[in-house]
N, C-alpha and C positions, 0 to 999 in steps of 0.2 A: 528561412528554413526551420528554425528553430519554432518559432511559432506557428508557422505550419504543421509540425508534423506535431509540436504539443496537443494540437489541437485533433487531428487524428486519435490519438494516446487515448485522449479523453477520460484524466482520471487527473486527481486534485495529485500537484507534483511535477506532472511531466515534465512541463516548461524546467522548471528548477535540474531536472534528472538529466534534460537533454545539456540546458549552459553548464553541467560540470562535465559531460561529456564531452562538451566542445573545449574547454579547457583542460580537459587531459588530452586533447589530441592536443591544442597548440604547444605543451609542454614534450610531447614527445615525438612533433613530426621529427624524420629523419632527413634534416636537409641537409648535413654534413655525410650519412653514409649514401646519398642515394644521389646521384648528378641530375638528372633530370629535376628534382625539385628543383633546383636551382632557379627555375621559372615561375613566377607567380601565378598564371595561370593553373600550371600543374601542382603548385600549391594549394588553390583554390578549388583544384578537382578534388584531389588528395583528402580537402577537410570535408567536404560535401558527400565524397562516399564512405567516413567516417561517419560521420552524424547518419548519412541514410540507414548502416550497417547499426550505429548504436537504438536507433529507432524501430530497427528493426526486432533487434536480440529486446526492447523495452516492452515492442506490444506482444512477443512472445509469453515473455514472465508476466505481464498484465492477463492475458487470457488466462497462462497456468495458475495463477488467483482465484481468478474470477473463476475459473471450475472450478475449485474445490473451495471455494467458501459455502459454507452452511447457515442456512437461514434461522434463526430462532422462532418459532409457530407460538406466535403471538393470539394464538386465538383460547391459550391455557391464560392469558392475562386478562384483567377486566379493564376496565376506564379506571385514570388517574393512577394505574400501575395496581389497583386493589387486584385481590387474584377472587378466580369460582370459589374456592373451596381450599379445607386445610390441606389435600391432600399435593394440589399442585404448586400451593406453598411452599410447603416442606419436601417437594421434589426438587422442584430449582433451586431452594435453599441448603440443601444438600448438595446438588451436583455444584455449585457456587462456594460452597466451602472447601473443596477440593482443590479449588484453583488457588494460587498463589495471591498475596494480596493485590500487586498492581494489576494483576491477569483479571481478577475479580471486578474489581470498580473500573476499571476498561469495560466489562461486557455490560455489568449494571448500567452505566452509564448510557451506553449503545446501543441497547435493549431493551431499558427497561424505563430508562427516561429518555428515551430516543434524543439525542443527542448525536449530531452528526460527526464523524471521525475529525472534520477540520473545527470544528468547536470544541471538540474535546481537546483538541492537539493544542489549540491558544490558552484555552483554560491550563493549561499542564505546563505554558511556554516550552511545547516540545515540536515537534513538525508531525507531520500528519504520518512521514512514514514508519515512525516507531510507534503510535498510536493502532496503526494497521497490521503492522506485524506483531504484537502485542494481542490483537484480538484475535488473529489465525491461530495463534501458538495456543491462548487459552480454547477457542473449537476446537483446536486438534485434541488438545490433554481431554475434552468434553468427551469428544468421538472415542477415547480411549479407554475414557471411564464406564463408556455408556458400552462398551462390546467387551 
């Protein structure tokens, strides 16, 4: 199941998001308040619409992401990262300076050396989801600066 529905998910993590899912159910089934578990079968249901439930609530906050992540318009960039001109230099260099230092070399990196989230995450020996939330939090501060 678990690999099943990581693979629905379809986003670097899931598998990882759903086995601690699955192990906070097995820490908190209720077999002692509820008589019916008493059966393994009804144990085995128990844990199956648990995980379908955490799977579900995963691909919800995976979509709420995935809308509102903002694309960087890569067409102000040149080859090898050189930029057209000074003027779009010193605008991302500016909106770049605003952002906090790890917020900053998170997007450089992302962006500008394209650098995939889960290579950035190994380089950093971090996991991929503080790497991602990291990069949201710095677009959001962007969007905030920019309005």
């Amino acid at each position: 199941m678990i690999i099943k529905y990581s693979r629905k998910l379809n986003y670097d993590g899931a598998e990882t998001d759903l086995i601690i899912c699955l192990l906070e159910i097995l820490n908190h089934i209720p077999i002692y308040n509820n008589p019916e578990l008493q059966n393994d079968d009804r144990i085995v249901g128990y844990i199956n619409t648990c995980i379908k439930h955490n799977y579900i609530n995963l691909s919800k906050k995976d979509n709420l992401i995935t809308n509102n992540e903002v694309e960087l318009n890569t067409d102000i960039l040149g080859e090898d990262s050189s930029f057209n001109n000074f003027e779009d230099y010193f605008f991302i260099y500016e909106l770049l300076n605003n952002l906090p230092g790890f917020q900053k070399q998170i997007v450089k990196q992302i962006y500008i050396d394209n650098i995939s989230e889960s290579q950035l995450a190994k380089q950093l020996h971090i996991s991929r989801q503080p790497v991602n939330r990291t990069k949201n939090r710095a677009l959001n501060n962007l969007r905030t600066y920019l309005h």
